[in-house]
C-alpha positions in Angstrom: -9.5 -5.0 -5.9 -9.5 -1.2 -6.4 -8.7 -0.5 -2.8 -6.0 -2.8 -2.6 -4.6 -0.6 -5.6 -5.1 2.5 -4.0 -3.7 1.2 -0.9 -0.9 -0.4 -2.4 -0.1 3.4 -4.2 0.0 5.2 -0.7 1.5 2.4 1.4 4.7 2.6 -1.3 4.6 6.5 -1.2 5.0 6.7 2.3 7.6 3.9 2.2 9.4 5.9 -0.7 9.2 9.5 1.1 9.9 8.0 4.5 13.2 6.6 2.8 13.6 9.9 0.8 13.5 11.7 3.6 15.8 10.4 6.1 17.6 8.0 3.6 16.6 4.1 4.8 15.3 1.9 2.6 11.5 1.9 2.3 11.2 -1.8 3.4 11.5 -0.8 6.8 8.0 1.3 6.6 6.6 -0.9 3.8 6.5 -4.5 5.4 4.4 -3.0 8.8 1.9 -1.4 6.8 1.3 -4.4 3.8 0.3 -6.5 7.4 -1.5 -3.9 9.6 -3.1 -2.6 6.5 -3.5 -5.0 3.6 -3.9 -7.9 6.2 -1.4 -10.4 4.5 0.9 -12.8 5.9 4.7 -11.6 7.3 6.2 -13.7 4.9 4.2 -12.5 2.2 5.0 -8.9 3.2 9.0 -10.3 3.3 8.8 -11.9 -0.3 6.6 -8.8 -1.8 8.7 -6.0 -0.2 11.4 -7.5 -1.3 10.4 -7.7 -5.2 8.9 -4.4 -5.3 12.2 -2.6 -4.2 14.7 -4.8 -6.5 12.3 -2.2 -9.1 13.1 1.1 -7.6 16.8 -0.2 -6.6 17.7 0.0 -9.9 16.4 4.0 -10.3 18.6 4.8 -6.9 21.3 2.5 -8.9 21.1 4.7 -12.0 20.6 8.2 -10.3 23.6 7.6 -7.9 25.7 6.3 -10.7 24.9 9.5 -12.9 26.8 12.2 -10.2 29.5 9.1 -9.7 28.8 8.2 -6.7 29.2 4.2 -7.1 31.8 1.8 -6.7 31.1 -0.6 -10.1 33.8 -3.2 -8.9 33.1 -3.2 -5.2 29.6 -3.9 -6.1 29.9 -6.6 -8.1 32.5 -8.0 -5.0 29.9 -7.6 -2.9 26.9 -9.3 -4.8 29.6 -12.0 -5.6 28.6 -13.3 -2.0 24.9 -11.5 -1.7 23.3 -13.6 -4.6 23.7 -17.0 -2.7 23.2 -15.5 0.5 20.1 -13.9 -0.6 18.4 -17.1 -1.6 19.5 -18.4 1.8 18.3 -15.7 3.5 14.5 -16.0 1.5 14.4 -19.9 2.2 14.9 -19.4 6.2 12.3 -17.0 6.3 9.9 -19.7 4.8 11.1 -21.9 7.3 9.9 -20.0 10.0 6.4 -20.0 11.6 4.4 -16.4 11.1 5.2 -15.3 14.8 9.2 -16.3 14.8 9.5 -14.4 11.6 7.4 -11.6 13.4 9.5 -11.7 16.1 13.1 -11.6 13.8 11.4 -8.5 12.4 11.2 -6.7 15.5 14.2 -7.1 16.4 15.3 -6.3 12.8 13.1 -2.8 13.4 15.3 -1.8 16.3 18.4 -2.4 14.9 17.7 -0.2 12.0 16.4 2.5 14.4 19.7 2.8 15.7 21.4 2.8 12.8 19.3 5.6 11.4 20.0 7.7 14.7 24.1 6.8 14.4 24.2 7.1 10.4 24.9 11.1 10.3 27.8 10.3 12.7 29.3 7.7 10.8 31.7 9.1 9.4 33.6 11.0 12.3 34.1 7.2 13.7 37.4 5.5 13.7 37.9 4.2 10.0 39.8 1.2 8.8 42.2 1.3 5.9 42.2 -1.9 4.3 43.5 -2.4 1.2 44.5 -4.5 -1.5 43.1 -8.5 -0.5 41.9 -7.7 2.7 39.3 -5.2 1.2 38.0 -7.7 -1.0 37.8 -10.2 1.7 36.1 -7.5 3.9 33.5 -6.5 0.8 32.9 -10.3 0.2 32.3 -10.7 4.3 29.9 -7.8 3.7 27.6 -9.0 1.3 27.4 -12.5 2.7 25.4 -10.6 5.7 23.5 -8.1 3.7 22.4 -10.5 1.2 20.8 -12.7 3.7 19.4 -10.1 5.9 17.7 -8.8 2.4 16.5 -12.1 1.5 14.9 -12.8 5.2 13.9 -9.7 5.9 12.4 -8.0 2.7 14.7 -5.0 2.6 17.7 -3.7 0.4 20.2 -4.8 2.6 22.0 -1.2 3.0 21.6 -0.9 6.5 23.4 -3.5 7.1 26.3 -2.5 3.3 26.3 1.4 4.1 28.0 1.5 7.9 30.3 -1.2 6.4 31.5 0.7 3.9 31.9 3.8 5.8 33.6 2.2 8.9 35.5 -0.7 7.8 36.1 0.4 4.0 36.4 4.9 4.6 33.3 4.9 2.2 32.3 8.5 1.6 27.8 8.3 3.1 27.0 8.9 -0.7 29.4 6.7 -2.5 28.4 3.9 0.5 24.9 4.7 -0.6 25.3 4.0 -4.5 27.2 1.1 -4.1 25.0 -0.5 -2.0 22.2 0.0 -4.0 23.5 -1.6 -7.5 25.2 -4.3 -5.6 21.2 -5.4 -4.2 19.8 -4.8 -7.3 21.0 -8.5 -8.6 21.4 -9.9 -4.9 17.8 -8.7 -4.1 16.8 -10.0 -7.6 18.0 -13.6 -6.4 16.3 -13.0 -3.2 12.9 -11.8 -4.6 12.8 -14.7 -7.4 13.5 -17.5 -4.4 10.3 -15.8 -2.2 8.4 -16.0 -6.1 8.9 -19.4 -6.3 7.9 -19.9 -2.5 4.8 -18.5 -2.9 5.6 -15.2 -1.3 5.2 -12.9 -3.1 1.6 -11.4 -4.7 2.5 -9.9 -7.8 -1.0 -8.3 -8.3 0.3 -5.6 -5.3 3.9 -4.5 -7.5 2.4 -2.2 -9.6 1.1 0.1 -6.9 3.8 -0.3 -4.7 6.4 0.3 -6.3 4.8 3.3 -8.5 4.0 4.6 -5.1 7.5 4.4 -4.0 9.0 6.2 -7.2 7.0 9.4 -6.4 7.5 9.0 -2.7 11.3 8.8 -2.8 11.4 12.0 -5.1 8.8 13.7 -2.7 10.7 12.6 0.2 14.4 13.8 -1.6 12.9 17.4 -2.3 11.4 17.4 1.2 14.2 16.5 3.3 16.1 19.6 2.1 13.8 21.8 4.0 13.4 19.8 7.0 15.9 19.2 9.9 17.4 16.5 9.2 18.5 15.6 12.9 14.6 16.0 14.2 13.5 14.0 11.7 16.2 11.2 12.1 14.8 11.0 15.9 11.0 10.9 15.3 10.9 8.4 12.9 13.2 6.2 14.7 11.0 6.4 17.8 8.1 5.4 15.6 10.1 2.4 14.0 11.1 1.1 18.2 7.7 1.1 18.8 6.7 -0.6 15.9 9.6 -3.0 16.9 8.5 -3.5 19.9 5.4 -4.6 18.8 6.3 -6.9 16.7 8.9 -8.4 19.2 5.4 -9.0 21.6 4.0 -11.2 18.9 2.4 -14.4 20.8 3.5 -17.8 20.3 0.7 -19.8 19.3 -0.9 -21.5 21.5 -1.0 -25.6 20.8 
């Protein structure tokens, strides 16, 4: 029992600095290492991941709504569509057998590798201007993706919200970042709630976890001023394909 605690502290710190650092949500780190390390189910990792960061959501929420750098109404547009999506997203994941969902996640992994690589240059590519009803449609058609990939996947849905809102919407990176983070703070809450009542999610593992994250992600914020950024952005995602890849090998059972 002690060293799941103690494991549970460190696994969210490194999840929290890793996101810190180069600015991806700690799901990403924190779903590998609850299975390698902890030894527990994928979709237990999903549902547990997912609970743990609605928790430090709201502290990103609160800290990037302080320097005003969130969009109240877009988020709310956005989790308009997220909440249902969410709890759709959390059910198919239960629906899946270990190694499928293994394999979704690997392929998840890469994605979000090359969107950390591509993130600093989001914003010298071409940008939309919509306005008026087409933004809401295109913030509604936004969080009906990102809410379901948060409630599959276990994460806070931002790599999928943040290059929406930069490319399609002309999103400043930190406004992008703020918004997305209140907006899965209720959608993730759905999401987390729906893996509860599945039985996927092992509440004696939050406490750790997400104090572990808290202190990572200010460890990781101070850090990441001191370290080049682009270097960083390149290591980490060459550790996350790998991890990816990994995953994507997972071995159908044999009958």
């Amino acid at each position: 029992m002690k060293n799941q605690f103690i494991h549970s502290v460190w696994i969210g710190a490194v999840a929290g600095c890793f996101g810190g650092l180069v600015g991806l949500g700690g799901g990403v780190v924190m779903i590998p290492l609850m299975v390698a390390v902890l030894r527990i189910t994928q979709h237990k990792a999903h549902g547990t991941s997912l609970f743990a960061l609605v928790f430090t959501g709201i502290t990103g929420a609160i800290t990037y709504g302080m320097k005003g750098s969130v969009d109240v109404i877009a988020s709310l547009i956005l989790a308009t569509t997220a909440i249902f999506t969410a709890r759709t997203g959390a059910r198919f994941a239960h629906s899946l057998a270990e190694w499928k969902l293994k394999r979704a996640f690997g392929a998840f992994l890469i994605f979000a590798a090359l969107i950390l690589v591509a993130k600093p240059y989001l914003t010298e590519f071409y940008h939309f201007e919509i306005q008026g009803v087409g933004k809401i449609i295109a913030l509604l058609m936004t969080g009906v993706f990102a809410g379901f990939l948060a409630g599959m996947m276990g994460i806070g849905g931002g790599t999928v919200m943040v290059p929406a809102l930069v490319i399609i919407l002309n999103y400043g990176q930190h406004i992008a970042q703020g918004t997305s983070l209140l907006c899965m703070v209720p959608a993730g809450a759905v999401g987390a709630y729906t893996h509860l009542k599945l039985g996927n999610v092992i509440k004696k593992l939050l406490p750790g976890l997400i104090s572990g994250i808290i202190v990572g992600t200010y460890i990781g914020s101070n850090i990441a001023h001191a370290l080049a950024d682009t270097y960083l952005r390149v290591i980490f995602a060459l550790i996350i394909i790998w991890t990816g890849i990994r995953f994507l090998k997972t071995p159908k059972p044999v009958k």
